[in-house]
C-alpha distance (Angstrom), angle and dihedral (degrees) to the residues before:
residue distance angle dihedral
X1 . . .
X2 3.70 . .
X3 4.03 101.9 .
X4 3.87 134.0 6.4
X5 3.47 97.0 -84.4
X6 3.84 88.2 73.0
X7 3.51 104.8 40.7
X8 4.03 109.9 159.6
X9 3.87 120.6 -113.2
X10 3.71 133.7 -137.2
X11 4.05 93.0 -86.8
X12 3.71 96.0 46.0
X13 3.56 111.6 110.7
X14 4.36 123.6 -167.2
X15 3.53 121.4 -161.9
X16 4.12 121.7 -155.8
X17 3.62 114.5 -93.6
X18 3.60 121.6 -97.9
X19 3.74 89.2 -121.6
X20 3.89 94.5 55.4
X21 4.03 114.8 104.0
X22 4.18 112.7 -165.3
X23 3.74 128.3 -152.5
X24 3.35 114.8 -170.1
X25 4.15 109.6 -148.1
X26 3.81 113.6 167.4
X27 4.10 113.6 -45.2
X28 4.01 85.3 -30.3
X29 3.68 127.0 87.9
X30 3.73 117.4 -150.9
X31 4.03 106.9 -155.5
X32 3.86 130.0 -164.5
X33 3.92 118.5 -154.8
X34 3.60 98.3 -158.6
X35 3.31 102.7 -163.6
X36 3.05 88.5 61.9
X37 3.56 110.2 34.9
X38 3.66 99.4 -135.3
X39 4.16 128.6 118.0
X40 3.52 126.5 -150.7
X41 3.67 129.2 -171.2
X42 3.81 122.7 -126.2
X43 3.77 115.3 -151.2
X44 4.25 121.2 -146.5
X45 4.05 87.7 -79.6
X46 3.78 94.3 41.9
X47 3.87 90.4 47.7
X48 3.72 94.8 50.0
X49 3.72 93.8 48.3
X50 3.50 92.8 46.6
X51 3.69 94.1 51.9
X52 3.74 96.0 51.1
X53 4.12 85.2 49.3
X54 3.46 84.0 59.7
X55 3.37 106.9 50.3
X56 3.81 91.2 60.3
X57 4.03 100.8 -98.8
X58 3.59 117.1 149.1
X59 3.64 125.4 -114.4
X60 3.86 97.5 -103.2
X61 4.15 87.3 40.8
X62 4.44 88.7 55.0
X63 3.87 80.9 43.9
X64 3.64 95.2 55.8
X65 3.62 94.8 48.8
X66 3.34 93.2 55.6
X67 3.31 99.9 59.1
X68 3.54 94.5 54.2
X69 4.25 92.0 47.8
X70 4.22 91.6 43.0
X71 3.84 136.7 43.8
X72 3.62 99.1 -128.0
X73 3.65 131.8 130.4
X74 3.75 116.7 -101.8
X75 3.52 106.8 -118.1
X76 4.01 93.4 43.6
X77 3.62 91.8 54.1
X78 3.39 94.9 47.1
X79 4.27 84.5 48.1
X80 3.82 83.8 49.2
X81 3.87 96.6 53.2
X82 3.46 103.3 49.3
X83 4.26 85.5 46.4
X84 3.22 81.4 58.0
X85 3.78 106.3 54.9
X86 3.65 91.0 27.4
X87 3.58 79.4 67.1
X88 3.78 101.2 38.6
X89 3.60 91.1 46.2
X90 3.84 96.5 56.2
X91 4.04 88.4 53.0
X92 3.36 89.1 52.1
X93 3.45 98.6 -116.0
X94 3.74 95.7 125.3
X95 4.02 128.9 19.8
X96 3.96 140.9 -176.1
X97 4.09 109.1 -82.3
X98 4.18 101.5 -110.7
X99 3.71 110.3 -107.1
């Protein structure tokens, strides 16, 4: 997930990295890449999507309940999502499950 070429699809699924602790504080999640050493703050969206990552649902499935939580148009939540772990994925935050 690391340029266009490889953009994830609906049945993907991404897991959190082994090296990621979580902190829940309020809606946000504050997360600690420890390989890294770095912490990044997850807002109420972020959290949510992050959580549903986590608890194995596929891309399309996380997609799906997000547009029943949130009034956004289809196709620019689904641009927003994969931003988002495009992004998370190249900071290690979240990675491909291992065949």
């Amino acid at each position: 997930m690391s340029d266009s070429a490889d953009l994830p699809d609906r049945d993907e699924t991404l897991t959190h990295a082994p090296s990621v602790l979580a902190c829940q504080i309020g809606t946000d999640v504050v997360l600690l890449n420890s390989t890294s050493g770095r912490y990044y703050a997850l807002d109420e969206v972020g959290s949510r999507i992050f959580e549903l990552i986590g608890s194995g649902h596929s891309l399309g499935a996380v997609h799906d309940i997000l547009i029943d939580t949130y009034d956004a148009a289809p196709d620019v939540l689904w641009s927003d999502l994969v931003a988002f772990c495009t992004r998370m994925s190249s900071l290690g935050i979240v990675v491909r499950p291992h065949s």
